[in-house]
N, C-alpha and C positions, 0 to 999 in steps of 0.2 A: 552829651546831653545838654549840656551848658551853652554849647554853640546853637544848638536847637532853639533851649527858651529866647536866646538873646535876637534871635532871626526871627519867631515867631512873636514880641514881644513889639519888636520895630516898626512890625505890621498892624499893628492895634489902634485904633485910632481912642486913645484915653478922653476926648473931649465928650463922646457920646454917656452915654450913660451904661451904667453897670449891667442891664438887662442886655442893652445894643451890645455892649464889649464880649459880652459874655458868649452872647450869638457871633462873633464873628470868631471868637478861637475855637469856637465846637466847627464852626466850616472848615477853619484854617485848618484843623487838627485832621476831619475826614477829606481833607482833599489829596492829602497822603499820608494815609493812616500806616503804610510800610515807616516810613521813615521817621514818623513822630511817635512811633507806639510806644518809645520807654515815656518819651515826656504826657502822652495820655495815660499808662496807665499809673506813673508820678503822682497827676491830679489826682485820677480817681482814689488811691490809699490816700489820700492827704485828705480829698474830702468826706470819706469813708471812715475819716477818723474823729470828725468834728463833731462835738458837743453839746457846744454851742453857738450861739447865732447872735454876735454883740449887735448887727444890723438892723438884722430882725425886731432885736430888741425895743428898738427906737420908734418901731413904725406901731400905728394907730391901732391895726389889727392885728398886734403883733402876736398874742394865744394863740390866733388860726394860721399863721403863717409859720409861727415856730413849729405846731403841729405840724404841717407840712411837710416842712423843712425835716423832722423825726424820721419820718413816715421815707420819704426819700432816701435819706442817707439808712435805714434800718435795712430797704433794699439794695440800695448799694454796696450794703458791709457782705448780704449774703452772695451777690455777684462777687466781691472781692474776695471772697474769704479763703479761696485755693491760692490766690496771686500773694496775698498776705504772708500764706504761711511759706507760700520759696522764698517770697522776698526774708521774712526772718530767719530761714535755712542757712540761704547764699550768705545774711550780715551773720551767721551764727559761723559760718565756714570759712568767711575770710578771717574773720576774730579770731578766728582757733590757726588758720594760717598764718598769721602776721605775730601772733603770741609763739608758733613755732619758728618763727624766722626770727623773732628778738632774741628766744632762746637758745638761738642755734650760734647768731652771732654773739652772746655772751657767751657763750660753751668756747668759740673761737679766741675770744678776746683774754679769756681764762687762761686756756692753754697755752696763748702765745707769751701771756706775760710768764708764765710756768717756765717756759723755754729761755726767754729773755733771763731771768733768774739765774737755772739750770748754766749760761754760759757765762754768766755773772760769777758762780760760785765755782767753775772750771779756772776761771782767771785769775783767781783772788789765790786758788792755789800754788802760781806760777810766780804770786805775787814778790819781787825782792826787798821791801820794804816793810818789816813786821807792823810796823806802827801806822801806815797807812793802811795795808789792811786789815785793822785792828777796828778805822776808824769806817773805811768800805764795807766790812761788815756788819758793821753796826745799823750800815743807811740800808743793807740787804734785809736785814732781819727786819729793821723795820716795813719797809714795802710786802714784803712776803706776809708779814700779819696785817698790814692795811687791805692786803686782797682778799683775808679771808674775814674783815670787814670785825677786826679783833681792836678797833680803837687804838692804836701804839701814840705809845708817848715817846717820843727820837730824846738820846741821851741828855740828861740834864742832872743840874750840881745841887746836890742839898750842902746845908750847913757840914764841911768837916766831911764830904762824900760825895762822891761821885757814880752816879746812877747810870747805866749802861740804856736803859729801857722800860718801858712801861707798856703794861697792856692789859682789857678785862676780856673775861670769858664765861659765860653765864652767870654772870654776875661779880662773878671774885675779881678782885684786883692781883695783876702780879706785875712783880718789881722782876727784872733779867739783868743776868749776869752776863756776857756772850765774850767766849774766849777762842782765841787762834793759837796756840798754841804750839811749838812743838812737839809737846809729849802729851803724854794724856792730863789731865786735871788731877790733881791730890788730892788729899785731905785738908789741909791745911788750907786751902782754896774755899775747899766747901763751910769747913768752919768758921772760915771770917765770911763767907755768906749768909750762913746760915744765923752769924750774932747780927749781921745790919737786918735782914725781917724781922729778928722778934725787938730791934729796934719802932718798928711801923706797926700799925694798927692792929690789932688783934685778927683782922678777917684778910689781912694782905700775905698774899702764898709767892713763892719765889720761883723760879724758872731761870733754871742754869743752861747755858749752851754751850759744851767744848764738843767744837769740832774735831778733834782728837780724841775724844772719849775719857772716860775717868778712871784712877788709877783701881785694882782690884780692892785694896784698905778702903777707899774714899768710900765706895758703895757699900762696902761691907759691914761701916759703922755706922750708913745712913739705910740700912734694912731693915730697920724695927720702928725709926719713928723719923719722922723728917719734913720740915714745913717749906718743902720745896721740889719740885721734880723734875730732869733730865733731860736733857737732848745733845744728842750728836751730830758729827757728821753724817751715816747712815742713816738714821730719820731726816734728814733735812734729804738727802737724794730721795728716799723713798715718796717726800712728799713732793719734790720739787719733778718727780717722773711718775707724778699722778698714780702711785698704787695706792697710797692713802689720805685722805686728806687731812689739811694741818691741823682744821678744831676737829677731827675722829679723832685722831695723833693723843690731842692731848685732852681728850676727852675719858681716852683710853688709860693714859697715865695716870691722870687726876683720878681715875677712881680706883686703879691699880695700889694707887699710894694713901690711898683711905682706908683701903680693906687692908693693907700689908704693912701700912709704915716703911715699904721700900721707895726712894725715891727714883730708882733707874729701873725702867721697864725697856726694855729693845723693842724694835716694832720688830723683828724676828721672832718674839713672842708672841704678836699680837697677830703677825699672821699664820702663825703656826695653832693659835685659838679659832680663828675663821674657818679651816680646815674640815 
């Protein structure tokens, strides 16, 4: 259509006046109304929609000509008014296609980093070097809560401590702990976690991650009251192979450990509650 106006456009002799111009695009326009019909019926909603008349305005008799001017486009709008509403169909149909197609490739973009991840945390297993993948972990856990758009703070040093992690989640702040571990995590683990939060702010909640999981004592002394809650390795596969997502995860926990004072909920709980 662009190629259109700019052909019919070239042909216009702009020296004449508005009236002349105006009569030579109406000929140009019926001399092959096949091939210009998008850009005729272009004008007609464009002029179908006009209001007013700044032109008009100017001239001597401008009350009777404005009236005219009404009077014409009032009939033009009832000519137009079938063409109007496909024209708003088709802009309502591509909207909804192209918001299907953004969505579709964020859904892909989603996934692939999920995957990206997922082989990320296959390797780190393989890993020979505890302390690099102490520190590879760290940059995982981060990115894994950047996609779920969770604000992470990548590890930093307070006074006398060293902070694995930061992140908020409907609001709360939480400080992570994220371990590779071996064996599973202790007690003894969770207790100096548990004295550096109630070191921080009164509203800041903790988030512990042994990928190994925690020893049966750890959980069992942090079951009645605990200002922090749990993740493993099996909640990191389950979210990293899209069964659950990471703020459902730990949306599920956070409220698990409000109502219970437990701070280790398994997502084998959480989907055996879905059931």
């Amino acid at each position: 259509m662009l190629d259109s106006c700019s052909e019919i456009l070239s042909r216009l002799d702009f020296g004449q006046t508005k009236r002349e111009v105006s009569s030579q695009l109406v000929n140009l326009l019926r001399a092959d109304e096949h091939r210009y019909l998008d850009v005729t019926v272009a004008l007609m909603l464009d002029v179908a929609a006009m209001d007013r008349f700044p032109n008009l305005e100017e001239q001597v008799d401008a009350a009777e000509m404005i009236a005219k001017a009404k009077r014409a486009v009032t009939e033009l709008r009832r000519w137009t008014k079938r063409q109007q509403e496909v024209v708003a169909e088709q802009q309502a149909s591509a909207a909804e296609i192209m918001a299907r197609a953004a969505k579709d490739q964020d859904d892909r973009r989603f996934t692939e980093a999920h995957e990206s991840l997922k082989t990320r945390f296959f390797q780190m297993h393989s890993a020979s070097d505890p302390q690099q993948r102490g520190r590879d972990f760290e940059a995982f856990l981060n990115e894994l809560f950047a996609l779920y758009d969770l604000e992470p703070r990548f590890s930093y040093v307070m006074e006398h401590e060293q902070i694995d992690g930061a992140f908020l989640f409907n609001t709360d702040h939480y400080v992570v702990e994220a371990k590779w571990l071996k064996d599973p995590a202790g007690r003894r683990l969770l207790d100096e976690f548990k004295a550096n939060i109630e070191r921080k702010g009164k509203n800041t909640l903790g988030f512990y991650v042994s990928v190994n999981g925690f020893t049966s004592d750890a959980v069992t002394v942090y079951s009645f009251s605990s200002p922090f809650i749990t993740m493993d390795g099996t909640d990191i596969m389950a979210v990293l192979e899209r069964r659950i997502r990471l703020d459902d995860l730990i949306a599920h926990k956070k409220a698990h450990a409000s109502q219970t004072g437990r701070c280790h909920l398994p997502v084998s709980e959480i989907f055996d509650r879905s059931k």
